[in-house]
C-alpha positions as CSV (number, residue, x, y, z in Angstrom):
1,X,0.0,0.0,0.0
2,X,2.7,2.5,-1.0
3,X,3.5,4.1,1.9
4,X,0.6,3.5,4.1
5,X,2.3,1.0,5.7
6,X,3.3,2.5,9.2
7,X,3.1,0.2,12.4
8,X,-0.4,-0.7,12.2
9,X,-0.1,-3.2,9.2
10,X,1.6,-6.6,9.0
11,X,3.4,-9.4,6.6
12,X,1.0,-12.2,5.1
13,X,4.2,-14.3,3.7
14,X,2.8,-16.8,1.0
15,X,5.0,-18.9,-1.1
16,X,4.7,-18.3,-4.9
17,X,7.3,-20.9,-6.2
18,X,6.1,-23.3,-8.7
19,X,9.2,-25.3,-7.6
20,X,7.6,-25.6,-4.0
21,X,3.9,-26.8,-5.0
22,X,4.4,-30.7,-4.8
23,X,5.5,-30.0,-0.9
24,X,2.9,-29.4,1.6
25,X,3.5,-26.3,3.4
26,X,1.4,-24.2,6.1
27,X,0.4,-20.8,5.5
28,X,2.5,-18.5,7.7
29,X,1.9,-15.2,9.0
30,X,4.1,-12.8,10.1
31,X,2.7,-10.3,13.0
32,X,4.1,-7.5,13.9
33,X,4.4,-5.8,17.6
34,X,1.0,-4.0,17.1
35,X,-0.5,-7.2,15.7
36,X,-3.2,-5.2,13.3
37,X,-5.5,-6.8,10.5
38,X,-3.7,-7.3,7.3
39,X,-5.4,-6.3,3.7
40,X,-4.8,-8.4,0.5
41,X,-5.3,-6.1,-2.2
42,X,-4.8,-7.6,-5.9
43,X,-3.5,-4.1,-7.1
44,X,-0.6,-4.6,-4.2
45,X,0.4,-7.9,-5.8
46,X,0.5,-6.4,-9.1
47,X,2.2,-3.1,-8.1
48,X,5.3,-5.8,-6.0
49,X,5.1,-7.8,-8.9
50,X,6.2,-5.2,-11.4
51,X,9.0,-3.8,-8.5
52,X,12.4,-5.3,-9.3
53,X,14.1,-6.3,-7.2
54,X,11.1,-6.2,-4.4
55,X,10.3,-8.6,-1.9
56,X,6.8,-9.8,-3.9
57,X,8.8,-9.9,-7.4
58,X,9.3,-13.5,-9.1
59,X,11.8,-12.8,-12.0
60,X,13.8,-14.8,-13.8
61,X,12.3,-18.0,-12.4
62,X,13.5,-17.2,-9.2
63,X,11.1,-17.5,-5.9
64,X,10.5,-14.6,-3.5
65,X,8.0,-14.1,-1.4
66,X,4.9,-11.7,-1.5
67,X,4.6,-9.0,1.6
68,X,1.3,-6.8,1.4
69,X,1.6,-3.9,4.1
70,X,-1.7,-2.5,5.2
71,X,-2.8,0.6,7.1
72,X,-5.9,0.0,9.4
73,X,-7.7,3.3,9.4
74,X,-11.3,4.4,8.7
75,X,-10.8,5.0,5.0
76,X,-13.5,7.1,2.9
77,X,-15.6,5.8,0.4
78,X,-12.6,5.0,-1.7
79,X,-12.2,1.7,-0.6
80,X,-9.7,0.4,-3.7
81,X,-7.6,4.0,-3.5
82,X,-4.4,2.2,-2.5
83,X,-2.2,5.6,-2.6
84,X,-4.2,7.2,0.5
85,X,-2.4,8.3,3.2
86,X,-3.8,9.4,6.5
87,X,-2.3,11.1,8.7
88,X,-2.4,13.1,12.5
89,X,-1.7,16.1,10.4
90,X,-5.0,16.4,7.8
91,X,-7.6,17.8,9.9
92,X,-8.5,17.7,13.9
93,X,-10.7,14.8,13.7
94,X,-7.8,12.6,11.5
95,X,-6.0,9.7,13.5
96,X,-2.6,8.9,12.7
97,X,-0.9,5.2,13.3
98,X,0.6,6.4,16.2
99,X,-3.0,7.1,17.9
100,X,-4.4,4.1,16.5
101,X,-1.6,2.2,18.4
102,X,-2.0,4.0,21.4
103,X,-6.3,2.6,21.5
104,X,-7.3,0.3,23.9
105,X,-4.5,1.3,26.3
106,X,-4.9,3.5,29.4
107,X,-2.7,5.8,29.8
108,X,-4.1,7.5,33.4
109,X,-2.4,5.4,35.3
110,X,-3.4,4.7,39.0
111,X,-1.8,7.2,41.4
112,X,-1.2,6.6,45.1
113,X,-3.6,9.5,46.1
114,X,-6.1,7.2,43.9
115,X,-5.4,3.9,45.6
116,X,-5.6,6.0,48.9
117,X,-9.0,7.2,48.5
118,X,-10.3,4.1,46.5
119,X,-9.5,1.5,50.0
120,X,-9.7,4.5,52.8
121,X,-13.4,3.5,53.3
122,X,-13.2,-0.4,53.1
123,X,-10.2,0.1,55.0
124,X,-11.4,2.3,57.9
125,X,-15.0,-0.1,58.6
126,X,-12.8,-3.3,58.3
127,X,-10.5,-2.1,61.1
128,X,-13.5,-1.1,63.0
129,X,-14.9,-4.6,62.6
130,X,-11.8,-6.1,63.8
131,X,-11.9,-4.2,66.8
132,X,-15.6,-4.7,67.5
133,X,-15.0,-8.5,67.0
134,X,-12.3,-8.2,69.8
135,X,-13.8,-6.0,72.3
136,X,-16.1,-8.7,73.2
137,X,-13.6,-11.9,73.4
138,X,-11.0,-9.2,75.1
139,X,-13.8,-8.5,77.9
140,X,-13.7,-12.2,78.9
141,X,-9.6,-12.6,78.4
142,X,-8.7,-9.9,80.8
143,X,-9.6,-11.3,83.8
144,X,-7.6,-14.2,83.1
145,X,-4.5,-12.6,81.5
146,X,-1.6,-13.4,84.1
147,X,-0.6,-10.2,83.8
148,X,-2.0,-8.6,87.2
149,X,-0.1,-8.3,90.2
150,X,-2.4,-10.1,91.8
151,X,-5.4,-12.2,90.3
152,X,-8.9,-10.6,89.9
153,X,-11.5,-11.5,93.2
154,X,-14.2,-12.9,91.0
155,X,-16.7,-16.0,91.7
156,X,-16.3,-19.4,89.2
157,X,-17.9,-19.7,86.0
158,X,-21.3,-22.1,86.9
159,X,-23.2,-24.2,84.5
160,X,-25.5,-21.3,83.6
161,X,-22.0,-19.5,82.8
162,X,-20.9,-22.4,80.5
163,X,-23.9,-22.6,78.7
164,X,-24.1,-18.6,78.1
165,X,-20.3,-19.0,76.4
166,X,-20.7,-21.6,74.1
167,X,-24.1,-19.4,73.1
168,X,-21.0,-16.2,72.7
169,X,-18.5,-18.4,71.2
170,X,-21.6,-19.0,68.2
171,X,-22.5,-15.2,68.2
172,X,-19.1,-14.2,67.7
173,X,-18.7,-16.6,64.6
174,X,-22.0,-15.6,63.2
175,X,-20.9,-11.7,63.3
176,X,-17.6,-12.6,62.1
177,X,-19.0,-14.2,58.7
178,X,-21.3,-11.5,58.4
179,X,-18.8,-8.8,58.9
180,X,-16.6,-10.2,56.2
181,X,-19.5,-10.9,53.7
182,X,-19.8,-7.0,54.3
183,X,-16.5,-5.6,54.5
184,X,-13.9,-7.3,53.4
185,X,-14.3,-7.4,49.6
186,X,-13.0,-5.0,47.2
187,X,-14.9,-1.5,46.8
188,X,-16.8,-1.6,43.5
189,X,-16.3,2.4,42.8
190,X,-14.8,4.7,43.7
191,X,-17.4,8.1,44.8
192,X,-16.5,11.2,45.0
193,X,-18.4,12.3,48.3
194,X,-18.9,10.2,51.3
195,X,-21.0,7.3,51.7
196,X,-23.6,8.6,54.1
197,X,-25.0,5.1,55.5
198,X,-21.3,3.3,55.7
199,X,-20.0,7.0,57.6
200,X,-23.1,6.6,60.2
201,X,-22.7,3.4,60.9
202,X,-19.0,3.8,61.4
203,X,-19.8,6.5,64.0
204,X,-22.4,4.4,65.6
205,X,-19.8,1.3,66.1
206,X,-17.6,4.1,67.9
207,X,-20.1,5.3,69.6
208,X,-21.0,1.7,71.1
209,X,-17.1,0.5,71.7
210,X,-16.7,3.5,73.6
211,X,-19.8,3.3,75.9
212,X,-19.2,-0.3,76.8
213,X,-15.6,0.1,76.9
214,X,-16.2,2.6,79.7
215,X,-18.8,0.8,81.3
216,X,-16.9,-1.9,81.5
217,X,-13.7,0.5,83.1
218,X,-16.8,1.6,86.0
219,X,-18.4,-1.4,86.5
220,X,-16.0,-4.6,86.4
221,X,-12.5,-3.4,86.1
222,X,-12.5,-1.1,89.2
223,X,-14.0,-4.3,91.5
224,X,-11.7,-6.6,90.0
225,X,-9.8,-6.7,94.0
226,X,-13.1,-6.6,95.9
227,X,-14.0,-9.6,98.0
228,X,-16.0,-11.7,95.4
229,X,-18.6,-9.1,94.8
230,X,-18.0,-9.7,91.2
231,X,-18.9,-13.1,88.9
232,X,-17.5,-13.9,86.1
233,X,-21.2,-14.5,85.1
234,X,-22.0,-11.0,84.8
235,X,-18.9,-10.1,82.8
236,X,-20.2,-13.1,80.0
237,X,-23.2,-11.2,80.4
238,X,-21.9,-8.1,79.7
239,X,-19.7,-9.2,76.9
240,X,-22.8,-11.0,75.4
241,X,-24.6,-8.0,75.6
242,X,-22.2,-6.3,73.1
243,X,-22.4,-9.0,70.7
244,X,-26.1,-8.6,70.5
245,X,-25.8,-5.1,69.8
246,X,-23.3,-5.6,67.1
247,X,-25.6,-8.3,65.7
248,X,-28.5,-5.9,65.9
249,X,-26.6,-2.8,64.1
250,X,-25.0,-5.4,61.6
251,X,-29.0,-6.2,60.6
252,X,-30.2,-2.9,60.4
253,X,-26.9,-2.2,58.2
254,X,-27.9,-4.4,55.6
255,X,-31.1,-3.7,55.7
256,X,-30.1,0.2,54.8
257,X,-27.5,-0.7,52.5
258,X,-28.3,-4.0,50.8
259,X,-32.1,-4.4,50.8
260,X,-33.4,-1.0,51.1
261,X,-32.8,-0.3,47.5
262,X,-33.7,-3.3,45.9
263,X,-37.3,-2.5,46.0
264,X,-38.3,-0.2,42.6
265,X,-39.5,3.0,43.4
266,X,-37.5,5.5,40.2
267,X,-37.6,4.9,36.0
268,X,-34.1,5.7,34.9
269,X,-33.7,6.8,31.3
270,X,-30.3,6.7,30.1
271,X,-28.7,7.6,26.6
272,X,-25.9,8.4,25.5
273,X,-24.3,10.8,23.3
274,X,-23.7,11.3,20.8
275,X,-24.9,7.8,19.1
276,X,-28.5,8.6,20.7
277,X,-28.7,4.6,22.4
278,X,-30.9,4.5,25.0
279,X,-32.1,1.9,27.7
280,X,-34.3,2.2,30.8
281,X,-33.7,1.1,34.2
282,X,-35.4,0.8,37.4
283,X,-33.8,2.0,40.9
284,X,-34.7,2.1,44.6
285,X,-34.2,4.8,46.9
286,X,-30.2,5.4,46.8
287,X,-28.3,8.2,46.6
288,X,-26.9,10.2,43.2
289,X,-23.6,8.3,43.0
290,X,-24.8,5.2,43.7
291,X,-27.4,5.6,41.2
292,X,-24.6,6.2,38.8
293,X,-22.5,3.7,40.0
294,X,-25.3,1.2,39.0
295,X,-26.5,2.6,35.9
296,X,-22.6,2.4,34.7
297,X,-23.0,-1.2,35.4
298,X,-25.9,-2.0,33.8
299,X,-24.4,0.2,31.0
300,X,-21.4,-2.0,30.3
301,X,-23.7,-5.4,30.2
302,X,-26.3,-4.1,28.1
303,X,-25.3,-1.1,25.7
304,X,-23.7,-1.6,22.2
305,X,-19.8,-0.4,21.8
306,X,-19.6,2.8,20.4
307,X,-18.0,3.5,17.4
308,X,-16.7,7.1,16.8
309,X,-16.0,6.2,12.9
310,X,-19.9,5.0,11.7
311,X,-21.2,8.5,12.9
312,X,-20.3,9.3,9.3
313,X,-21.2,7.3,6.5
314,X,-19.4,7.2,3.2
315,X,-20.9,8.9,0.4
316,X,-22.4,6.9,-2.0
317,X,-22.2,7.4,-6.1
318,X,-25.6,7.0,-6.1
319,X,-26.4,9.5,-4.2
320,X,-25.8,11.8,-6.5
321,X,-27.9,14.7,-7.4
322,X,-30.7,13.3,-10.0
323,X,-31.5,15.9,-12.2
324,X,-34.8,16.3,-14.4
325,X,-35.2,18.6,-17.4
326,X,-38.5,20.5,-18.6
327,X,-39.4,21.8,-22.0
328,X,-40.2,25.5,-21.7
329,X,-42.8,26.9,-24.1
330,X,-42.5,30.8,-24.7
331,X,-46.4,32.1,-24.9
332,X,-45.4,35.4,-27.0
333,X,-43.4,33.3,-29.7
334,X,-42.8,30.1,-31.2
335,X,-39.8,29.1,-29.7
336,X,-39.1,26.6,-26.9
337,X,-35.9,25.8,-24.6
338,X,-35.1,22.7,-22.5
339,X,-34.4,23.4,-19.2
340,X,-32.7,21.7,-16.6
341,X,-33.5,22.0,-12.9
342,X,-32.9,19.9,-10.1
343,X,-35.2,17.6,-8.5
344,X,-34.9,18.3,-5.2
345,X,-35.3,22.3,-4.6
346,X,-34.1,23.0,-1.2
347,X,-30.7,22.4,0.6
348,X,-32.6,20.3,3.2
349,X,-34.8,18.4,0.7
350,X,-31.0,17.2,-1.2
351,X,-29.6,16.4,2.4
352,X,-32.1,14.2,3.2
353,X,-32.2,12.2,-0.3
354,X,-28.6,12.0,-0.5
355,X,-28.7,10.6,3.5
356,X,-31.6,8.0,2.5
357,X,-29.5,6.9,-0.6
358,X,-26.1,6.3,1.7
359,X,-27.7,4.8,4.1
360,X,-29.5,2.1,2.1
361,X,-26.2,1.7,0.0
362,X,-24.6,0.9,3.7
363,X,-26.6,-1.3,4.3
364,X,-26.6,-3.2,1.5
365,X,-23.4,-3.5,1.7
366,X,-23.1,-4.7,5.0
367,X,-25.4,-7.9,4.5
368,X,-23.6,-8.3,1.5
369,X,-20.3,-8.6,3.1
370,X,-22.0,-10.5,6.3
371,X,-22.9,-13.3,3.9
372,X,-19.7,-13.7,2.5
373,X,-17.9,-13.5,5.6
374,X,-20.5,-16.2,6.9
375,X,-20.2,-18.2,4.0
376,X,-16.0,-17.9,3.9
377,X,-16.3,-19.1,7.8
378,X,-18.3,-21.9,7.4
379,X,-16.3,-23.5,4.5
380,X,-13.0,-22.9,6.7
381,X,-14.0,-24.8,9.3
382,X,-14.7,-27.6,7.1
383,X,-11.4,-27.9,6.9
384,X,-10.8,-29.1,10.1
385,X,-11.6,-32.4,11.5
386,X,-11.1,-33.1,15.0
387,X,-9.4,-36.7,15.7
388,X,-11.0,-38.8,18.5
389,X,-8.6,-41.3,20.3
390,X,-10.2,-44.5,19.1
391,X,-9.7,-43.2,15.6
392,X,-6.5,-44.6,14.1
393,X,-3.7,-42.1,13.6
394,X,-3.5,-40.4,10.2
395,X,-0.4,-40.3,8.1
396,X,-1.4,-36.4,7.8
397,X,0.3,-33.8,9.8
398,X,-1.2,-33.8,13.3
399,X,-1.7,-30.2,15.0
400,X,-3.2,-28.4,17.8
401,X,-6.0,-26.0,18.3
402,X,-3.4,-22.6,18.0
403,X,-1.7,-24.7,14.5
404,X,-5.0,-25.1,13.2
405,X,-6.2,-21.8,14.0
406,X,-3.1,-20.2,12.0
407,X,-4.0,-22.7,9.0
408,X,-7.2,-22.2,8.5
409,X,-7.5,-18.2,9.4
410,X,-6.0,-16.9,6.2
411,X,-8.9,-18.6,3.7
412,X,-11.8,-16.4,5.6
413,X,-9.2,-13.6,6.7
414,X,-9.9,-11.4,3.6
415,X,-13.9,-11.6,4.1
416,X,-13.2,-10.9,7.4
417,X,-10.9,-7.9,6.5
418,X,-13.9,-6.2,5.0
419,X,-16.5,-6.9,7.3
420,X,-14.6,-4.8,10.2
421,X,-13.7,-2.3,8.0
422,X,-17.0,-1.6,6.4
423,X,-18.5,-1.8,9.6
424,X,-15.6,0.5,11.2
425,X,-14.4,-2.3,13.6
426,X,-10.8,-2.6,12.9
427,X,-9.2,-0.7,16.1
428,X,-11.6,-3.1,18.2
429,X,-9.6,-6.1,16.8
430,X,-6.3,-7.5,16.3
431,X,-5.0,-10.4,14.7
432,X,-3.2,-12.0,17.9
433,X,-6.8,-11.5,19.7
434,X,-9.1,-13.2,16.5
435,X,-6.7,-15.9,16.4
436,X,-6.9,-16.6,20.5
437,X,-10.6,-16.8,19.9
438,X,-10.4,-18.9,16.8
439,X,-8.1,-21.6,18.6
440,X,-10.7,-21.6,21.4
441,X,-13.7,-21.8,18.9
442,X,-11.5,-24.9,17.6
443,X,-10.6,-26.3,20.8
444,X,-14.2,-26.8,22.4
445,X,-15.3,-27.9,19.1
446,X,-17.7,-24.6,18.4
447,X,-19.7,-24.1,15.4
448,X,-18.3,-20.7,12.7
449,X,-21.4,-18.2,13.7
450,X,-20.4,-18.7,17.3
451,X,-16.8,-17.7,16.3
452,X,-17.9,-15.2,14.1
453,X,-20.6,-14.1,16.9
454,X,-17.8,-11.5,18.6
455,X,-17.6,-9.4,15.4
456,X,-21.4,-9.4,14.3
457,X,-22.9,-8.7,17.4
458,X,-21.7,-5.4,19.2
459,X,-23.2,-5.5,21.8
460,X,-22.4,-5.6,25.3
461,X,-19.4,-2.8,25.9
462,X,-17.5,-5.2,27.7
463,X,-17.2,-7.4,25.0
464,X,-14.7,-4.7,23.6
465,X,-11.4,-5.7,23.9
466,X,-9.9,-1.9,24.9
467,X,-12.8,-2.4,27.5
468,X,-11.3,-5.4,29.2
469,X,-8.0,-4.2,28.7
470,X,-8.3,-1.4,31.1
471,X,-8.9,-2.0,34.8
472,X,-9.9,0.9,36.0
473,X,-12.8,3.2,34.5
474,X,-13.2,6.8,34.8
475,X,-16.2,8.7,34.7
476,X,-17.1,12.4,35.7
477,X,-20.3,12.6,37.1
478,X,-22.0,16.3,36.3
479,X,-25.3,17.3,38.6
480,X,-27.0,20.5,40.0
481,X,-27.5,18.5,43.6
482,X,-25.0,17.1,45.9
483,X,-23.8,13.7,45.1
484,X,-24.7,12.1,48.4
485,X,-28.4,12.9,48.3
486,X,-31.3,10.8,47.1
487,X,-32.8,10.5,43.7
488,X,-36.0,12.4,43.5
489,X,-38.5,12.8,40.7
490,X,-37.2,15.1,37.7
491,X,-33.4,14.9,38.7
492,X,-31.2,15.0,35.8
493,X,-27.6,14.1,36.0
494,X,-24.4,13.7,33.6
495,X,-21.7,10.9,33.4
496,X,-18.7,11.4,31.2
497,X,-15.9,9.4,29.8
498,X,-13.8,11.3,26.8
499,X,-16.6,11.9,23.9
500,X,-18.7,9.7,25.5
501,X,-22.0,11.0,27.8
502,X,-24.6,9.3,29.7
503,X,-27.5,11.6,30.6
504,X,-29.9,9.8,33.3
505,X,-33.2,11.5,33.9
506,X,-35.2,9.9,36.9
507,X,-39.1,9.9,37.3
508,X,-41.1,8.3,39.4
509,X,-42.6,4.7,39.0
510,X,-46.4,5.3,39.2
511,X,-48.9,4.2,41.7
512,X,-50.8,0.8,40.3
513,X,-54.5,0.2,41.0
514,X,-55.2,-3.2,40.7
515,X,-58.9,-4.2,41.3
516,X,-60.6,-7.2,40.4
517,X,-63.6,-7.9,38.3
518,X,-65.5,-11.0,38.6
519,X,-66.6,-12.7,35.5
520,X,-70.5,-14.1,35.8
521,X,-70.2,-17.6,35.1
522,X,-73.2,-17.4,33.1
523,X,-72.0,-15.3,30.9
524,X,-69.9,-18.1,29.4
525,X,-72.8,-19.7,27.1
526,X,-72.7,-19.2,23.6
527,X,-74.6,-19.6,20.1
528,X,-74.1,-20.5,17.1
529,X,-75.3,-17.6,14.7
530,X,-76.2,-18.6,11.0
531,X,-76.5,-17.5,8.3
532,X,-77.6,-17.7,4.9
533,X,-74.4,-16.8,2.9
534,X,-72.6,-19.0,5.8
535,X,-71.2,-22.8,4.5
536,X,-72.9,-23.9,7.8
C-alpha cells in the first residue's frame, strides 16, 4: 500500500514458487508488535510484482515471497484508492498510526492518592470490625490474663456460665462471617463524596465500643480486687450484651445498604451521546452516585460499543444529485428551450435524499459482506476435522487448536478484512486477539457463527477488547445537587468518559390500582349464529 504501511499493518508471507507446490506447506503469517488486520489487495500484488528487485517480485524463475503492508484506518468511500495516506496532520478529527496504536491502552495510570482514596473507606469499617469482633472476646480474656499483680477477686464460672459462652463463642462466629461478607471485599467504585449510611454506621460502632468500653472500666475493672462481689457470670453477660448489639446494628446495616434499594421506586432513562442509544432502568431509593454507580454497570452489560468512525457514513455514487429537465414553451413566440433543474429544490430536501441513498447503499453493503464472511467461515471450518482417540492415527500432519487456528485463518481472513472495515471495527480487533478466539472456537469444538458471533454482534461494551483491557474506568459525574443525596422525581444528571455521555433522567414509578372484576359464570354460554351466505 505504497507508503501506508506504518506500524499498524503486518506481513501475510505466502509462497509463490512453482518449484515448492508438490511440498505441503502451512500458510504463515508474520505479526508485527502492534498485531493489526492485514489487507490483501490484488493491485498490491500487481504493483510488487512489477517492482524489481522487491520482496513480492518472481523474476527470472526465481522465488520470493509476497509481503502486502496494510494501514488499518477508517478509509472514505474509496475503498480500492491504494495511494491514500492518513495522517495526524489532515484535519483535527484525523488519527494517525501512532494514535491508533495508542487505542485500547490506558494511559491515566493509577496514582497513590487514587489507591488511597479508592480503600480508605473499606479500610477504615474493616478495622472497625476487627476491633468490635475483639472487644467482646478481650472483655472475657482480661480477667484471666496473668498479667496482674495479683489475680482478679471474682466468683467461678457455673453451668448457667458455661452454657451462656458456648451461646458467645456461636454469636461471635455468626458476626464474624457477616462482617466479612460486608466488609472485606474489594470496593466496586470509587465516589467522589462520602458514603452517608457506611459513615453513620461507622460513627455508631464508635459510639457503642466507647460506651461499653467505659462501662466496663466503672463497672468490672474497678471491683476486680473486691471480695467476690463480682462473677465472672456477669462479665459473660456483659460481653454478650455487646455481641447482640453488634448483631442488631450489623442487621439494620444491611437492611439500609443492601435491601433497602432493591425494592423499585424510580424509572431511569439513560442515553448516550452522541450515538443517541438509549435503555431504561429501574432503581430504589439510593443516593446520586450510587445511582450512577449502577447505571454504569448496567451500561457495560447491556449497551452496544460505540464507534466514533460509523457516525459518518461514506458517500455513495448513487447518491448523487438526480437531475430532471423540462421543456419550456415561450407564450409570445414560437420558440421553446429545455431546461434543466434539479429535483430536489431545497438544501434540506437534497440532504435528506442523498442521506436516505447512503444509508441504504450501507446497508446493502453490510449484508452483502456479512454473507460472505458467513459463508468464507463456514467452509473454513470444514477444513478441520477433530481426531477422537479411538480413531486410528493419520499419516497427515497432526496439530493443535493454535496450529490449526493459523492454518485455517487466512482462507476467511480477507472476508473478514472487510466486514470490520465496512462496519468501522478494525481498532476493536487484532489479529493476535481473532486468532486466540479462533483456537478456542476450535478447541471446544464450536460451530463458525459462534466464532464469528464476537464481530457481528456489538453489543455488550464489555465485549470490547480496549474495554477489558483497562482495569480501571473513569467517569465524571455532572449534577446541580450534591452527590450524596437521594434521587427524586425530575433529577437530571451527567456521566462522562472522553466523547462519550450518559444523561440519566429519573421519574417516578407510578402508583398501580389493581382491582378485580369477577366474571359471571353465566356469561360463558354461547350460540351459534347462522347464516344464509354462511357454508354452515
Amino acid at each position: 500500500m505504497g507508503s501506508g504501511g506504518g506500524t499498524n499493518s503486518f506481513n501475510l508471507v505466502n509462497s509463490t514458487s512453482r518449484a515448492m507446490s508438490n511440498r505441503s506447506s502451512v500458510p504463515r503469517l508474520a505479526v508485527d508488535a502492534n498485531n493489526s488486520l492485514f489487507k490483501e489487495s490484488k493491485a498490491s500484488h500487481r504493483r510488487e510484482r512489477r517492482s524489481a528487485g522487491g520482496l513480492g517480485g518472481v523474476s527470472n524463475g526465481h522465488h520470493s515471497d509476497e509481503v502486502v503492508e496494510v494501514q488499518i484506518l477508517p478509509q472514505d468511500d474509496n475503498w480500492g484508492d491504494n495511494t491514500t495516506c492518513i495522517t495526524g496532520a489532515t484535519s483535527e478529527r484525523s488519527i494517525s498510526a501512532e494514535d491508533i496504536s495508542r487505542l485500547g491502552s490506558d494511559v491515566r495510570g493509577v496514582s497513590g492518592f487514587f489507591l488511597f482514596h479508592m480503600w480508605l473507606g473499606s479500610v477504615v469499617a474493616a478495622l472497625l470490625s476487627v476491633a468490635a469482633l475483639l472487644s467482646p472476646l478481650a472483655m472475657l480474656l482480661i480477667p484471666k490474663l496473668p498479667i496482674w499483680d495479683q489475680p482478679w477477686k471474682v466468683q467461678a464460672c457455673g453451668a448457667e456460665c458455661d452454657g451462656l459462652l458456648i451461646s458467645f463463642a456461636f454469636k461471635l462466629a455468626f458476626l464474624s462471617v457477616a462482617c466479612w461478607a460486608l466488609f472485606f471485599r474489594k470496593p466496586r467504585a470509587t465516589m467522589p463524596r462520602i458514603f452517608v449510611f457506611r459513615a453513620v454506621f461507622i460513627v455508631i460502632i464508635v459510639v457503642i465500643l466507647v460506651c461499653f468500653w467505659l462501662f466496663y472500666s466503672v463497672r468490672i475493672y474497678e471491683k476486680r480486687y473486691e471480695d467476690f462481689d463480682l462473677t465472672y457470670l456477669s462479665i459473660v453477660q456483659f460481653a454478650d450484651s455487646l455481641i447482640i448489639s453488634l448483631l442488631c446494628l450489623h442487621y439494620i446495616f444491611v437492611l439500609m445498604l443492601e435491601i433497602r434499594h432493591l425494592q423499585p421506586q424510580y424509572f431511569v432513562k439513560v442515553v448516550r451521546s452522541p450515538d443517541g442509544a438509549s435503555k431504561c432502568y429501574s432503581l430504589g431509593a439510593i443516593s446520586i452516585q450510587r445511582a450512577a454507580v449502577q447505571l454504569l454497570e448496567n451500561y457495560y452489560r447491556d449497551f452496544p460499543v460505540y464507534n466514533p468512525f460509523l457516525e459518518q457514513l461514506p458517500v455513495s455514487g448513487s447518491s448523487k444529485k438526480h437531475s430532471q429537465s423540462f421543456k419550456v414553451y415561450d407564450l409570445n413566440g414560437s420558440a421553446s428551450q429545455t431546461s434543466h433543474t434539479s429535483a430536489q429544490t431545497s438544501g434540506n430536501g437534497r440532504r435528506t435524499t442523498d442521506r436516505l441513498y447512503a444509508e441504504h447503499e450501507y446497508e446493502k453493503r453490510v449484508r452483502k459482506r456479512r454473507a460472505r464472511l458467513i459463508t468464507a467461515a463456514e467452509e473454513a471450518f470444514t477444513h478441520i476435522k477433530r481426531v477422537r482417540e479411538n480413531q486410528e492415527p493419520s499419516t497427515q500432519l497432526l496439530m493443535d487448536s493454535q496450529e490449526a487456528a493459523q492454518a485455517v485463518f487466512p482462507s476467511m481472513a480477507r472476508a473478514l478484512q472487510k466486514y470490520l472495515r465496512i462496519t468501522r471495527q478494525q481498532p476493536r480487533h487484532t489479529m493476535q486477539g481473532i486468532l486466540e478466539h479462533l483456537s478456542s472456537c476450535l478447541h471446544y469444538d464450536l460451530s463458525p457463527k459462534t466464532f464469528l458471533e464476537k464481530y457481528l454482534k456489538s453489543e455488550p461494551v464489555l465485549q470490547d477488547e480496549r474495554e477489558l483491557s483497562t482495569q480501571i474506568q473513569s467517569w465524571a459525574l455532572v449534577c446541580d445537587v450534591f452527590l450524596s443525596r437521594p434521587i427524586k422525581n425530575g433529577l437530571t444528571f451527567i456521566l462522562r468518559q472522553g466523547d462519550v455521555s450518559l444523561m440519566a433522567t429519573v421519574s417516578d414509578l407510578p402508583h398501580f390500582n389493581i382491582t378485580e372484576e369477577v366474571v359471571d359464570p353465566k356469561c360463558n354460554r354461547f350460540v351459534l349464529r347462522l347464516q344464509s351466505e354462511t357454508s354452515v
